[in-house]
Biopython code that builds the backbone (N, CA, C, O; Angstrom):
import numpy as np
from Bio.PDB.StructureBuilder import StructureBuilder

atoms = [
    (1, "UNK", "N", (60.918, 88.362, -131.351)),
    (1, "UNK", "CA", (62.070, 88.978, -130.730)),
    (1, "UNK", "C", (62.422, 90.247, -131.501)),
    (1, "UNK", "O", (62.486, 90.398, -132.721)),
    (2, "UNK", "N", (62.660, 91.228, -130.408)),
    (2, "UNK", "CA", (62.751, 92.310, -131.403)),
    (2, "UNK", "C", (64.434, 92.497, -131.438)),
    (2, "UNK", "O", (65.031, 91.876, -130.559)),
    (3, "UNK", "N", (65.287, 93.334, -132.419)),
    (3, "UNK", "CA", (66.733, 93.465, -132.516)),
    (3, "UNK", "C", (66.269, 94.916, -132.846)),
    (3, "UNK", "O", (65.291, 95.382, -133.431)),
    (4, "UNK", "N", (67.907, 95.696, -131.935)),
    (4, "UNK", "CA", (67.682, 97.225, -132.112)),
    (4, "UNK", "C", (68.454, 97.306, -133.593)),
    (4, "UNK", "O", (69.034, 96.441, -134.248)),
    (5, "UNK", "N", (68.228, 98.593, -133.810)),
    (5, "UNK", "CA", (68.842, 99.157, -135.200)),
    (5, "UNK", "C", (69.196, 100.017, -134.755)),
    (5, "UNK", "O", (68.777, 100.343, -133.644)),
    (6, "UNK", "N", (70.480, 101.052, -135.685)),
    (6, "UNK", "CA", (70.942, 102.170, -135.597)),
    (6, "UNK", "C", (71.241, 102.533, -136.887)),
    (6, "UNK", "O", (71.975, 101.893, -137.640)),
    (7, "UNK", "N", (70.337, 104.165, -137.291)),
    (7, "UNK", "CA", (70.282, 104.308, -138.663)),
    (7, "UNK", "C", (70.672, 105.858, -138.486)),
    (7, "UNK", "O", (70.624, 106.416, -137.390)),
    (8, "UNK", "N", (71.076, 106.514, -139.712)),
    (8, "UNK", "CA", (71.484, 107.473, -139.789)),
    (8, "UNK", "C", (70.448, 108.399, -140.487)),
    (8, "UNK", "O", (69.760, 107.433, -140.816)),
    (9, "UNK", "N", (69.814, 109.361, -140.949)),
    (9, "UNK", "CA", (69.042, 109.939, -141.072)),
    (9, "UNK", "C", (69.168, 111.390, -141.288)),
    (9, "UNK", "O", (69.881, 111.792, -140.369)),
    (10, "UNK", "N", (68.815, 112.430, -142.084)),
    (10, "UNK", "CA", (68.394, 113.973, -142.236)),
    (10, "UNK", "C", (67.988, 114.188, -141.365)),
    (10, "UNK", "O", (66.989, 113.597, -140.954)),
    (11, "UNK", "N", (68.827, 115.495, -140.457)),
    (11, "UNK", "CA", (68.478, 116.085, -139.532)),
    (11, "UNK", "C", (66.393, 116.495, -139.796)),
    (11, "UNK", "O", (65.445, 116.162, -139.085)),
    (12, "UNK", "N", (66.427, 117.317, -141.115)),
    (12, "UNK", "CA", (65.273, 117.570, -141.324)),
    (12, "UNK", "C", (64.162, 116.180, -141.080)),
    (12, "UNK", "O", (63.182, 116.104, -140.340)),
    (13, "UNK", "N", (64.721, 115.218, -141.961)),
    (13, "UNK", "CA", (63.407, 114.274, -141.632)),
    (13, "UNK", "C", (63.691, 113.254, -140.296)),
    (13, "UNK", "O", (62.992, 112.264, -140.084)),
    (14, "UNK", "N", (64.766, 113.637, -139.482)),
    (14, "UNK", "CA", (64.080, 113.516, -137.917)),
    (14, "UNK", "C", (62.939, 113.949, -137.081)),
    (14, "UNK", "O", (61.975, 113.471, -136.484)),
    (15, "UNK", "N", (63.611, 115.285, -137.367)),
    (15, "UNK", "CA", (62.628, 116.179, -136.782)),
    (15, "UNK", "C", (60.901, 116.120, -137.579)),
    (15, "UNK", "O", (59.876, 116.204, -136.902)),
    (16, "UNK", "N", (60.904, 116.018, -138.562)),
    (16, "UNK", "CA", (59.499, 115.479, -139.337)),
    (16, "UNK", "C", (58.937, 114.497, -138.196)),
    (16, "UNK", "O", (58.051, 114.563, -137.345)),
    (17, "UNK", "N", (59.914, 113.537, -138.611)),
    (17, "UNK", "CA", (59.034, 112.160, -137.723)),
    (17, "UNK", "C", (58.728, 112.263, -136.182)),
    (17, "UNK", "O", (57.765, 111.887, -135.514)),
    (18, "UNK", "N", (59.953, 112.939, -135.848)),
    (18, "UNK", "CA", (59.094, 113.552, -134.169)),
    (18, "UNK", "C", (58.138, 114.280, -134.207)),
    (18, "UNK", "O", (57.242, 114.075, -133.388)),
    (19, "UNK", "N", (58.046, 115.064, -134.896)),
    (19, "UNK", "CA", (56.842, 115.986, -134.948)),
    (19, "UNK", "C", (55.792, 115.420, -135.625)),
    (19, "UNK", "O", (54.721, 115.846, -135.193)),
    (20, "UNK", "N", (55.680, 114.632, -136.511)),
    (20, "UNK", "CA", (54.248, 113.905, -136.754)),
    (20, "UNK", "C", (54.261, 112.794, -136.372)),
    (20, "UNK", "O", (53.081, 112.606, -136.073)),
    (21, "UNK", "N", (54.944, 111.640, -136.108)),
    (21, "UNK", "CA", (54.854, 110.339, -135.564)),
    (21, "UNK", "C", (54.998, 110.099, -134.306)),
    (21, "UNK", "O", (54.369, 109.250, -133.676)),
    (22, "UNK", "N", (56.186, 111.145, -133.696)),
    (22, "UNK", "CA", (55.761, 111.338, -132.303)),
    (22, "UNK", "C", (57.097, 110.643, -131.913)),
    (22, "UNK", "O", (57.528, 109.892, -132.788)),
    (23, "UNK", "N", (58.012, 110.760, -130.516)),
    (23, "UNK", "CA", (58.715, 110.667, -130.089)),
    (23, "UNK", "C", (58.999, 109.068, -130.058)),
    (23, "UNK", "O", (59.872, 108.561, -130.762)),
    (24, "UNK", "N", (58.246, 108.385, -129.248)),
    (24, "UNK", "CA", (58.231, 107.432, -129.193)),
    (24, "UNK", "C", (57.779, 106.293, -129.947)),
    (24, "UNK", "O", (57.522, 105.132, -129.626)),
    (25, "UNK", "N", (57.752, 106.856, -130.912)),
    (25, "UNK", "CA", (56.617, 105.668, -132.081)),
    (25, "UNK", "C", (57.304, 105.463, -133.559)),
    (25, "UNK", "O", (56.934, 104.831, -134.549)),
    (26, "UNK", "N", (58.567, 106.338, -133.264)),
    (26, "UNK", "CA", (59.508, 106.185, -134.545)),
    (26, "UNK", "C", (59.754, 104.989, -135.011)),
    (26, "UNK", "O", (59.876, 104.805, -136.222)),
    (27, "UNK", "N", (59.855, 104.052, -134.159)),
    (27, "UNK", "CA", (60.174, 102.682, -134.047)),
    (27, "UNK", "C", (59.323, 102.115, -135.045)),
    (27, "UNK", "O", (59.708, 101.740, -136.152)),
    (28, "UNK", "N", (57.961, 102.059, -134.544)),
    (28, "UNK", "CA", (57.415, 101.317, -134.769)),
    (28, "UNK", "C", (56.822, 101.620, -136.374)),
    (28, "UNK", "O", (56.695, 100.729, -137.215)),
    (29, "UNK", "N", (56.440, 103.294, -136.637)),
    (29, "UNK", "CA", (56.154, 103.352, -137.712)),
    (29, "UNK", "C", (57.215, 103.171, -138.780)),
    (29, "UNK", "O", (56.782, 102.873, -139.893)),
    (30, "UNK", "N", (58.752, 103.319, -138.616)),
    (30, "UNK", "CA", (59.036, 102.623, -139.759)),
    (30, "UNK", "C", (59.366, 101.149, -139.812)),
    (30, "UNK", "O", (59.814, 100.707, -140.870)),
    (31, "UNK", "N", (59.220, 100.470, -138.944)),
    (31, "UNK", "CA", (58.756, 99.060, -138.920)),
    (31, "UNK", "C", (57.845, 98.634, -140.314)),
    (31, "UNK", "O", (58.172, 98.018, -141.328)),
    (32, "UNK", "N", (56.261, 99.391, -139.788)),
    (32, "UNK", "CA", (54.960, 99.460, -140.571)),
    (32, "UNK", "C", (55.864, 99.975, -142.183)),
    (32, "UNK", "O", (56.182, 99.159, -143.048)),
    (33, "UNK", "N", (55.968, 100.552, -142.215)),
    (33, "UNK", "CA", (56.224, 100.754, -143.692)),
    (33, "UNK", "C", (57.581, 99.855, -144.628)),
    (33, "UNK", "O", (57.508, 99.705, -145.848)),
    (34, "UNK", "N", (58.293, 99.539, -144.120)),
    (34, "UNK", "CA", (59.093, 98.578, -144.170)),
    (34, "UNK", "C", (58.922, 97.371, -144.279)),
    (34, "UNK", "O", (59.538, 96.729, -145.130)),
    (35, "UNK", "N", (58.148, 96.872, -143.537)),
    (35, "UNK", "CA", (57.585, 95.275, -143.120)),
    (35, "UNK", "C", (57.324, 95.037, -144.588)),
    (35, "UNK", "O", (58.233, 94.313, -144.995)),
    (36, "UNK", "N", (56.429, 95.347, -145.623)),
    (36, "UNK", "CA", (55.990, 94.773, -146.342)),
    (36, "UNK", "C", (56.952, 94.494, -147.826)),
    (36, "UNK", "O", (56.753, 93.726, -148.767)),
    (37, "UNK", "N", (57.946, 95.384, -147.580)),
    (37, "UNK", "CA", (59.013, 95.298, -148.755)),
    (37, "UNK", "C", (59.888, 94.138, -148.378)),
    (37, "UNK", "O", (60.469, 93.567, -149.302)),
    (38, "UNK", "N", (60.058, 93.726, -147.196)),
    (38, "UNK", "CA", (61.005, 92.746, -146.978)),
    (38, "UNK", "C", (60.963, 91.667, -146.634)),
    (38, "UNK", "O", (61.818, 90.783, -146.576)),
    (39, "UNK", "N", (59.415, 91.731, -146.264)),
    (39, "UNK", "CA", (58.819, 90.014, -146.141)),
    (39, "UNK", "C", (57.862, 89.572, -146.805)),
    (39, "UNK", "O", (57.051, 88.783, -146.319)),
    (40, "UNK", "N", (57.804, 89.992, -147.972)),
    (40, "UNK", "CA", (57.284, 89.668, -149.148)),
    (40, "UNK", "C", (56.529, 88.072, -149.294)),
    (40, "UNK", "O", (55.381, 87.682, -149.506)),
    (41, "UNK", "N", (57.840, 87.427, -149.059)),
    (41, "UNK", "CA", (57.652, 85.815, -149.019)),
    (41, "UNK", "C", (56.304, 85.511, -148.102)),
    (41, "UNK", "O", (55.475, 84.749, -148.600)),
    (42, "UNK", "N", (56.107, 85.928, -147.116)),
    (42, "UNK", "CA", (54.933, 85.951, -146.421)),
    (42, "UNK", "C", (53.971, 85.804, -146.563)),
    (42, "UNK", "O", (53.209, 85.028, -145.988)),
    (43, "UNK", "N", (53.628, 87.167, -148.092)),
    (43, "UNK", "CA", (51.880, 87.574, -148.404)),
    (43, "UNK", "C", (51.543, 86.147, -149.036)),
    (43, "UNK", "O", (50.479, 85.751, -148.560)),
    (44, "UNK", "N", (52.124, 85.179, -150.008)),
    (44, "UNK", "CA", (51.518, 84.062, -150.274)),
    (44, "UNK", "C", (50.982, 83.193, -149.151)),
    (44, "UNK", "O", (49.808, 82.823, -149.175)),
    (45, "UNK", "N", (51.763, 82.873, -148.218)),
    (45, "UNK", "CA", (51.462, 82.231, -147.488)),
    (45, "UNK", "C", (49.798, 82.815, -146.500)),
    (45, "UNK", "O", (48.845, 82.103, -146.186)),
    (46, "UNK", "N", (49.954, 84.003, -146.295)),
    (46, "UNK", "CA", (49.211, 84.886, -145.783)),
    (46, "UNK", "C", (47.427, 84.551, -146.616)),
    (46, "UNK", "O", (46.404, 83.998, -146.214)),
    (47, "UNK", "N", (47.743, 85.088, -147.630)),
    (47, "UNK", "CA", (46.749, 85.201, -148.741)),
    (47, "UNK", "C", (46.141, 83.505, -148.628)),
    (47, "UNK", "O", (44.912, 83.452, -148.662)),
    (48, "UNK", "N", (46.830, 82.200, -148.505)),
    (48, "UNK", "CA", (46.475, 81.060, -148.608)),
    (48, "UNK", "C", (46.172, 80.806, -147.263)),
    (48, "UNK", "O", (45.308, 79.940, -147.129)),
    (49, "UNK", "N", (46.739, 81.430, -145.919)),
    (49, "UNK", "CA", (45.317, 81.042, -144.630)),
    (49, "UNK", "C", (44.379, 82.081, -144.705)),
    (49, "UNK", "O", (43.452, 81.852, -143.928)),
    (50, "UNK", "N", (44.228, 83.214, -145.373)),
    (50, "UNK", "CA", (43.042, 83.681, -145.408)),
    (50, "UNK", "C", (41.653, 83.041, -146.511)),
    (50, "UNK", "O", (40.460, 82.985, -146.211)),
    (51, "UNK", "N", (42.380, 82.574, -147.961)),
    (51, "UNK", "CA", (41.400, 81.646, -148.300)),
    (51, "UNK", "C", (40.875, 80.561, -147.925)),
    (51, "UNK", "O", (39.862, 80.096, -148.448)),
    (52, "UNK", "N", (41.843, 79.740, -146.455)),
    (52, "UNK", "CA", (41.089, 78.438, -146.146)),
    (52, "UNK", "C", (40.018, 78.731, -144.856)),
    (52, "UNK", "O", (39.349, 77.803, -144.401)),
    (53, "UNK", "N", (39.944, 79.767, -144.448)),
    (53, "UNK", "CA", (38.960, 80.902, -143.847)),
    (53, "UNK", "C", (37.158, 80.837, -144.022)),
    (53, "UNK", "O", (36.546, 81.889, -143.839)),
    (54, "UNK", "N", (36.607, 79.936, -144.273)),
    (54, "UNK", "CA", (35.359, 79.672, -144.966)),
    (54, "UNK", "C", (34.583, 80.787, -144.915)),
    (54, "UNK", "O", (34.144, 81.420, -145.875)),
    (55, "UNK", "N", (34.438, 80.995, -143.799)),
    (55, "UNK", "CA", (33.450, 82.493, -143.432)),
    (55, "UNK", "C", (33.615, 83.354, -143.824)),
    (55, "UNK", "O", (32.774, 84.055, -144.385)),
    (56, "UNK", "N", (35.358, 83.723, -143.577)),
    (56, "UNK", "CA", (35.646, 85.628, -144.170)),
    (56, "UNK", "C", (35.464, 85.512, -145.719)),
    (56, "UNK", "O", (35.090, 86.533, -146.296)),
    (57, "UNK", "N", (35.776, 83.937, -146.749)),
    (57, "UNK", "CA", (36.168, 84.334, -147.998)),
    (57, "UNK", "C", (34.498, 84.256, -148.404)),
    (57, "UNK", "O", (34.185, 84.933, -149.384)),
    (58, "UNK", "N", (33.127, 83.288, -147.557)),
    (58, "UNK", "CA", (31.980, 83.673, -147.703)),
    (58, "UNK", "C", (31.132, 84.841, -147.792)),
    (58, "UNK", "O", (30.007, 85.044, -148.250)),
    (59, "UNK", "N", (32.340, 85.819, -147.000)),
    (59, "UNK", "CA", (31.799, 87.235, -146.819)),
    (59, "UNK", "C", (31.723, 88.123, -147.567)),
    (59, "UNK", "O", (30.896, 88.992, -147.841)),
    (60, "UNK", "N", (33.660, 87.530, -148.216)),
    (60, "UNK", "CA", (33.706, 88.468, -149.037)),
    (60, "UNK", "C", (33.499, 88.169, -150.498)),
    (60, "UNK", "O", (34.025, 88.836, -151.388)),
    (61, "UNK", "N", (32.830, 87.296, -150.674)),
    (61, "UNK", "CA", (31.822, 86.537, -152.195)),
    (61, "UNK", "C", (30.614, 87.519, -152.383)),
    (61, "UNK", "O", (30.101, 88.118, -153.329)),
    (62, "UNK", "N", (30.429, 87.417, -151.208)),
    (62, "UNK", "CA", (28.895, 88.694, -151.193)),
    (62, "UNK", "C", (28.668, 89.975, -150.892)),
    (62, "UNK", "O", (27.600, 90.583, -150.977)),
    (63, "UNK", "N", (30.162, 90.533, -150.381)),
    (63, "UNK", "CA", (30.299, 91.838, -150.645)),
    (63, "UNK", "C", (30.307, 92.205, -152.032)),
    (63, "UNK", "O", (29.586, 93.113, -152.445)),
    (64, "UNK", "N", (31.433, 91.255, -153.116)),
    (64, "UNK", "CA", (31.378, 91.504, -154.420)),
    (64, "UNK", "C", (30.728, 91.542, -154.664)),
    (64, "UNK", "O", (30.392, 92.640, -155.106)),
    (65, "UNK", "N", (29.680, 90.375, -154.697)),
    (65, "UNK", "CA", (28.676, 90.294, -155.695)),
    (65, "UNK", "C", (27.424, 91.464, -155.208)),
    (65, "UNK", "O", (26.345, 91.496, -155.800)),
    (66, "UNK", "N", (27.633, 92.064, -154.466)),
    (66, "UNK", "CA", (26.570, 92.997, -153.919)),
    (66, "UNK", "C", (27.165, 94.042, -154.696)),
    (66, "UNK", "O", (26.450, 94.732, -155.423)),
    (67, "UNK", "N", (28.337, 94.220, -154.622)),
    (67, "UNK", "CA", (29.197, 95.642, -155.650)),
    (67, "UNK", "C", (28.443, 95.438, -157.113)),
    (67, "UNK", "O", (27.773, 96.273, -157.722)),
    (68, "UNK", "N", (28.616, 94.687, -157.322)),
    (68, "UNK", "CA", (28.370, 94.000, -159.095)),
    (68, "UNK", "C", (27.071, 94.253, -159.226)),
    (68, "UNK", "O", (26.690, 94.653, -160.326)),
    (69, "UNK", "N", (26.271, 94.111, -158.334)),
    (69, "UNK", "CA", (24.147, 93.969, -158.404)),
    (69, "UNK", "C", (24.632, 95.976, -158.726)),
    (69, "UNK", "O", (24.237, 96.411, -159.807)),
    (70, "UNK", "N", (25.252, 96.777, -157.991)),
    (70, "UNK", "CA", (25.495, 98.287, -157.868)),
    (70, "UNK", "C", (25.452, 98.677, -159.569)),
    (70, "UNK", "O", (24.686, 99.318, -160.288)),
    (71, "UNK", "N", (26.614, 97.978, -159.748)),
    (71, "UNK", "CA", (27.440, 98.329, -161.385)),
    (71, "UNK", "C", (26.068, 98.577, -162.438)),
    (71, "UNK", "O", (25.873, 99.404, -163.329)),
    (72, "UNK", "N", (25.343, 97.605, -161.963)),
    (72, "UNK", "CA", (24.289, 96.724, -163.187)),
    (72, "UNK", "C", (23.446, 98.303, -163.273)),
    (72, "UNK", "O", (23.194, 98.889, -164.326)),
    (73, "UNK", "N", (23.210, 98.637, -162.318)),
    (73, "UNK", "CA", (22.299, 99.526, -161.792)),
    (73, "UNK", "C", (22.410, 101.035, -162.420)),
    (73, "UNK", "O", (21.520, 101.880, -162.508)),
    (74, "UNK", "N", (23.774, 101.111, -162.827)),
    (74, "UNK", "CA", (24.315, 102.191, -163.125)),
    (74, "UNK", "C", (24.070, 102.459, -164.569)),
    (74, "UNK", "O", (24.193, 101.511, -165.345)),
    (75, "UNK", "N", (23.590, 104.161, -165.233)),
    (75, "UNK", "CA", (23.459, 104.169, -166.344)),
    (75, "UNK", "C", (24.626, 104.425, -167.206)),
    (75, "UNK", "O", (25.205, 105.475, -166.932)),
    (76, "UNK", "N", (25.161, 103.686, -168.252)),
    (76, "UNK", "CA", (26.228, 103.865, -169.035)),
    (76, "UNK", "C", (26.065, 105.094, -170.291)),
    (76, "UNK", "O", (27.002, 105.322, -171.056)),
]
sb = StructureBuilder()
sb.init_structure("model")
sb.init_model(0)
sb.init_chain("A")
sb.init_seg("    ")
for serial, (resi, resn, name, xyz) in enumerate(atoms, 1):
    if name == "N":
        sb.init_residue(resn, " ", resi, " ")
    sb.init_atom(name, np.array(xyz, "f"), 0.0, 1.0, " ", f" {name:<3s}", serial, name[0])
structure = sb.get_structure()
């Protein structure tokens, strides 16, 4: 469910965000940047269904360890 907001703001960094984020998308991009400061409580939970994930955390065992075979490779 979404709830509206009403925020007050610099004339200047209005006009910023219309002009690079775009008229209609104000919304949503400071949503995106916001979201993660305030639902914090989340990323644990988050982080613990992505480890019970067998495949993606299989995937990403062997991306590392493919980084690491790189490192070895490298002259110090």
């Amino acid at each position: 469910m979404q709830k509206k907001l009403t925020i007050t703001i610099d004339e200047d960094v209005y006009q910023g965000l219309y002009t690079v984020v775009g008229p209609r998308r104000i919304s949503r991009f400071i949503e995106e940047l916001v979201r993660p400061h305030v639902l914090a409580k989340d990323l644990d939970s988050a982080y613990a269904a992505m480890a019970q994930e067998e495949e993606r955390e299989a995937e990403a065992l062997a991306w590392a360890e493919a980084l690491l075979g790189d490192v070895d490779d490298e002259a110090w």
